[in-house]
C-alpha positions in Angstrom: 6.7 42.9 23.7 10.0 41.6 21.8 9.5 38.9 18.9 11.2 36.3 20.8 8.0 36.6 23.5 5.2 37.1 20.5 6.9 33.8 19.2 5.9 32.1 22.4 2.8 33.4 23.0 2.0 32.0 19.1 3.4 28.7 19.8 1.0 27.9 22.8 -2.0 29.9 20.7 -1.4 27.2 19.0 -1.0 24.2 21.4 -4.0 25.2 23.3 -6.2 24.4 20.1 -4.7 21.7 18.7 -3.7 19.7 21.7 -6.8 18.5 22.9 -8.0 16.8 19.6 -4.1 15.5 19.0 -5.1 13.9 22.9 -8.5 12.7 21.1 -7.2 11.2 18.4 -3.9 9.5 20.6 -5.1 6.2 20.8 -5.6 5.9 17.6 -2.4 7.0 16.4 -1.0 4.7 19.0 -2.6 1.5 17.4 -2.1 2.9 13.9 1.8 2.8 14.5 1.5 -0.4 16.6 -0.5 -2.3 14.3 0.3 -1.2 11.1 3.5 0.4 11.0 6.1 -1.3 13.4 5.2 -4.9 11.4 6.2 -3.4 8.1 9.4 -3.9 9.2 8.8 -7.7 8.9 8.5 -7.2 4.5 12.4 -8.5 4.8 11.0 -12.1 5.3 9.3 -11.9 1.8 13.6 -11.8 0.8 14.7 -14.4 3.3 15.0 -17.8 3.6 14.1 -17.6 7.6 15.0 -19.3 10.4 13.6 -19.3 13.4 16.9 -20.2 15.1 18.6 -17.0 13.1 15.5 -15.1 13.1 14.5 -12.4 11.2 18.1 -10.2 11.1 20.3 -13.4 10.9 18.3 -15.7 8.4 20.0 -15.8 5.0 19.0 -13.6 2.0 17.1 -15.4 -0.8 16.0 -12.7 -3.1 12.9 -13.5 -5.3 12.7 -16.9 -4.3 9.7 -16.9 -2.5 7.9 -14.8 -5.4 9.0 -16.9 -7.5 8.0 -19.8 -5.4 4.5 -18.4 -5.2 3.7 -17.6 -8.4 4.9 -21.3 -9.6 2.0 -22.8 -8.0 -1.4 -22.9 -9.4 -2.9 -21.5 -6.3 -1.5 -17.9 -7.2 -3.9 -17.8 -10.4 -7.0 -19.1 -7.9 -6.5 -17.2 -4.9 -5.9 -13.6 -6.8 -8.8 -14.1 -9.3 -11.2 -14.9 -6.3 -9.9 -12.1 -4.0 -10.3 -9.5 -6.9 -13.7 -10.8 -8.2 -15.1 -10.9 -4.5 -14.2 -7.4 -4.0 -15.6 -6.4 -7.9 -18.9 -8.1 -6.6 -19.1 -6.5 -3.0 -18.4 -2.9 -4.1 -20.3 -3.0 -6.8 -23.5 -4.7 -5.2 -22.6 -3.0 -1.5 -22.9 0.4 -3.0 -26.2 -0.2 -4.6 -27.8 -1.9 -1.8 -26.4 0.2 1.0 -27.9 3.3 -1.2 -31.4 1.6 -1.6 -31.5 0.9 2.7 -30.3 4.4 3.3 -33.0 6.1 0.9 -36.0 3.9 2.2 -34.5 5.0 5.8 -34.2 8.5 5.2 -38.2 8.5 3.9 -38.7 7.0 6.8 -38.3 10.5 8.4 -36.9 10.6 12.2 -39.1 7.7 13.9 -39.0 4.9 16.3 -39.2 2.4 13.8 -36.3 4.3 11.7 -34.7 3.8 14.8 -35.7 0.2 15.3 -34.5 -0.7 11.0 -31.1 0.8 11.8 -30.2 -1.0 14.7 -31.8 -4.6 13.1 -29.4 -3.4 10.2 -26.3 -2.8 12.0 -26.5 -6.0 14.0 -25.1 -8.3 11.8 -21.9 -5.9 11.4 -21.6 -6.1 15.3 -21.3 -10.2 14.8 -18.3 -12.3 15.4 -17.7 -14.4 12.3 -17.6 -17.2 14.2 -21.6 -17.0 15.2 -22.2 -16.4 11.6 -20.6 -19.5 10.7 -22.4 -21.8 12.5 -25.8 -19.3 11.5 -24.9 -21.0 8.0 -24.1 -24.0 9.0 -27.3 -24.1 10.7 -29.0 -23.3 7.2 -26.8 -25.7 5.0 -25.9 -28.7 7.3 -26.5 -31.6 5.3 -27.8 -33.6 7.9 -29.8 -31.1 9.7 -30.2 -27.9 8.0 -33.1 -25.9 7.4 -32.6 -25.3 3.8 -32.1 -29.3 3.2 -34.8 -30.3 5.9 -38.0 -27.9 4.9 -36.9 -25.7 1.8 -35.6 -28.6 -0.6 -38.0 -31.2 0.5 -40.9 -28.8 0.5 -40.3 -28.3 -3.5 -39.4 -32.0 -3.7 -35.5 -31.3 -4.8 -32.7 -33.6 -3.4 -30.9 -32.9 -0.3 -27.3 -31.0 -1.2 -23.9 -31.4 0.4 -23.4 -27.7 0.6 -19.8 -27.6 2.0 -18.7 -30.0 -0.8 -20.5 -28.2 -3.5 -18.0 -25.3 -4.9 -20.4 -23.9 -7.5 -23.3 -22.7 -4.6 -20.6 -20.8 -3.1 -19.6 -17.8 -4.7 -23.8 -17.0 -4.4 -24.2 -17.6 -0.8 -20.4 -15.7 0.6 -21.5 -12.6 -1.4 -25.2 -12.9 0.5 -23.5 -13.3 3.5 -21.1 -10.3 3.4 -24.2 -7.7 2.0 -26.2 -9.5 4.7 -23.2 -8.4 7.2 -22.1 -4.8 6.1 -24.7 -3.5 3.8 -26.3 -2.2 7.4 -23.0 -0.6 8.4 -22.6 1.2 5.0 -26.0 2.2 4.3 -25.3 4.5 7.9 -22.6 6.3 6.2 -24.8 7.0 3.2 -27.8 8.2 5.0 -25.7 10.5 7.2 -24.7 12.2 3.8 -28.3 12.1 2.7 -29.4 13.7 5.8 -27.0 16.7 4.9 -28.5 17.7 1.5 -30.4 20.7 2.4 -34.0 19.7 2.6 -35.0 23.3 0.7 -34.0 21.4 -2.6 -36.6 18.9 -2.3 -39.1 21.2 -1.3 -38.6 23.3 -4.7 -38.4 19.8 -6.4 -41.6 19.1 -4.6 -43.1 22.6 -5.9 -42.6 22.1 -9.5 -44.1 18.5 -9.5 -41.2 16.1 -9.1 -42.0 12.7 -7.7 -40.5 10.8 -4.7 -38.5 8.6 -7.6 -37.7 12.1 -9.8 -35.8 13.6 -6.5 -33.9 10.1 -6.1 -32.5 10.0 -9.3 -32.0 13.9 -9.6 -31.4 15.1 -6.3 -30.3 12.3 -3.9 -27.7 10.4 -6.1 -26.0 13.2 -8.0 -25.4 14.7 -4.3 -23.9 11.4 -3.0 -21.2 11.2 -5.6 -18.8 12.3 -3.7 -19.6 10.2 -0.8 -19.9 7.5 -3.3 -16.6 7.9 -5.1 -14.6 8.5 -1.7 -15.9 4.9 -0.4 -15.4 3.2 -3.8 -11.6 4.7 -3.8 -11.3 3.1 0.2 -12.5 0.2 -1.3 -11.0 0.0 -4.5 -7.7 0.3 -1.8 -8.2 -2.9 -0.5 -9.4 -4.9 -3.6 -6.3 -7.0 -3.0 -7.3 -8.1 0.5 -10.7 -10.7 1.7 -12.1 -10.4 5.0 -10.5 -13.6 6.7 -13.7 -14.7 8.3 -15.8 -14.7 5.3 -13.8 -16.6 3.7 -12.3 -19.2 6.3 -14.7 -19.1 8.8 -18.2 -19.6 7.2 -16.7 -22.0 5.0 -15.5 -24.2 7.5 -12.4 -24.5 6.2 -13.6 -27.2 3.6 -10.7 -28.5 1.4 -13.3 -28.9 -1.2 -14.2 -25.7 -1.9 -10.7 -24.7 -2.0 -11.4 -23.2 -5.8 -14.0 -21.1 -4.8 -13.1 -19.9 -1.0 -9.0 -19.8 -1.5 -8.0 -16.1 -1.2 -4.6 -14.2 -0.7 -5.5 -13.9 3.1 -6.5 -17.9 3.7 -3.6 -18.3 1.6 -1.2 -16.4 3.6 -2.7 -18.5 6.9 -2.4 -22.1 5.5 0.9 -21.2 4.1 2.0 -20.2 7.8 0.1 -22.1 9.8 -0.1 -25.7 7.7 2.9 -25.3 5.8 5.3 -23.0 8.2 6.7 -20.8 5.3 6.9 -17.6 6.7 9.2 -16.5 3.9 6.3 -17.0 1.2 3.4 -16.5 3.1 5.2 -12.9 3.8 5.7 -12.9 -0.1 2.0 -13.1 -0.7 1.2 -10.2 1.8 3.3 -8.2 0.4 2.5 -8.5 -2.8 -1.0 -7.8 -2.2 0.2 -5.0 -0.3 2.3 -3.4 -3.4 -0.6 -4.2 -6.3 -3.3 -2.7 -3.6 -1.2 0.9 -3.3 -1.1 1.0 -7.4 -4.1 0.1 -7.8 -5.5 2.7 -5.1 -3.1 5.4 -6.6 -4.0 4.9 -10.5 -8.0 5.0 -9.4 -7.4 8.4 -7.8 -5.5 9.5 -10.2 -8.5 8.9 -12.7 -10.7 10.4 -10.7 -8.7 13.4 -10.0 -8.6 13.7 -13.6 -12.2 13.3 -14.6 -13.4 15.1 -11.5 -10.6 16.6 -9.4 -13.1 17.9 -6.6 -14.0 14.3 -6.0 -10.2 13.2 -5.8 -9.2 11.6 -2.6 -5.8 12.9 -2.4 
């Protein structure tokens, strides 16, 4: 056999195993370069004055004036400390609570009503944000709500105007995201759970440990890396608030502005109210920029500490 036919016989080896799961994983390479990679293209708006009638290509060049622009106002100081302390809170809380459900799940053992807790958990992940928006609205309503109507007058307190209250809300949007995703989360984490082989707790088990001794000596040291992995996807998107949190279960209240304003409502008000495209652009991308470094440094730390754990 010549080399030119071994050659051949190599190449569609090597087609034959990879080109089902590259026909697996197609649609989601489709919708990765669809969604996320032919709009990067539109980061020449955040340098444009644009136009509609020009559009993109033909709308003048203005440099750094939208930065600029942004970074004048006092909502850049607002919206970045509340998108960065939001995302502190949920990874820091998340982790620990997702790790609690997925340790009281894994004791549990392989049960019906294992099976019943995970599905009641994941539930509120499945939710649009719009039904949990009016869920809380049907708590806080002023005029109707549950908590005003039984809770407060039960302990004699005064009725509260939740939605024009900013101080309540930092509390009751980091409930409601836990209340949303800690479910989802605490899946991944008892997946990794389930693979710790089972003969390390038995020896544990021999020599005396207790149920809490194996959780803090066996379970946690062997999620670190499963730990550190979703704290770096996390730590990723620090710059970035989940839209319907913050928007949606609000209500959109003007009010509570201080304590609900984020880059991502920014971005929307600044396109939708205000029809600067240029600026809300701006604010994207710089969220986009300051998430990569901060992604990047945060690995790099890692990789230096502990380069096994490293996520690239």
């Amino acid at each position: 056999m010549s080399e030119t036919s071994v050659k051949k016989v190599k190449v569609k080896t090597k087609y034959a195993k990879t080109g089902p799961l590259l026909l697996i994983a197609a649609p989601g390479i489709i919708y990765l370069l669809i969604n996320n990679y032919i709009p990067m293209f539109g980061i020449f708006l955040a340098f444009k004055n644009f136009s509609y009638k020009k559009g993109i290509w033909g709308s003048p060049w203005s440099g750094f004036e939208n930065f600029r622009f942004l970074f004048q106002t006092k909502d850049a100081v607002i919206m970045t400390r509340n998108t960065i302390l939001y995302n502190l809170a949920f990874i820091v809380l998340g982790t620990i609570i997702a790790i609690t459900i997925a340790i009281f799940l894994n004791a549990l053992g392989d049960s019906a009503r294992t099976k019943f807790f995970q599905s009641a958990l994941l539930l509120p992940n499945l939710m649009s944000w719009v039904i949990i928006a009016y869920m809380v609205y049907a708590f806080l309503n002023s005029d109707s709500g549950f908590v005003n109507n039984t809770i407060l007058r039960a302990l004699g307190k005064e009725d509260i105007a939740w939605y024009m209250e900013k101080n309540y809300w930092p509390f009751i949007l980091t409930f409601v995201n836990l209340w949303k995703n800690a479910g989802y989360q605490s899946i991944i984490y008892l997946a990794a759970i389930a693979g710790i082989d089972k003969s390390i707790y038995e020896a544990a088990s021999l020599d005396g440990a207790s149920k809490f001794q194996q959780v803090f000596q066996i379970t946690l040291p062997m999620l670190k890396p499963t730990v550190i992995i979703m704290t770096l996807m996390a730590i990723g998107r620090i710059f970035f608030s989940d839209f319907g949190l913050f928007y949606q279960v609000p209500m959109n209240s003007g009010a509570l502005y201080a304590t609900t304003q984020t880059i991502d409502t920014y971005v929307y008000r600044g396109l939708m109210e205000l029809n600067d495209v240029g600026m809300s652009a701006a604010a994207g991308l710089f969220q986009s920029v300051l998430g990569f470094i901060i992604v990047v440094t945060a690995n790099a730390i890692v990789r230096k500490v502990d380069s096994d754990n490293a996520l690239f």
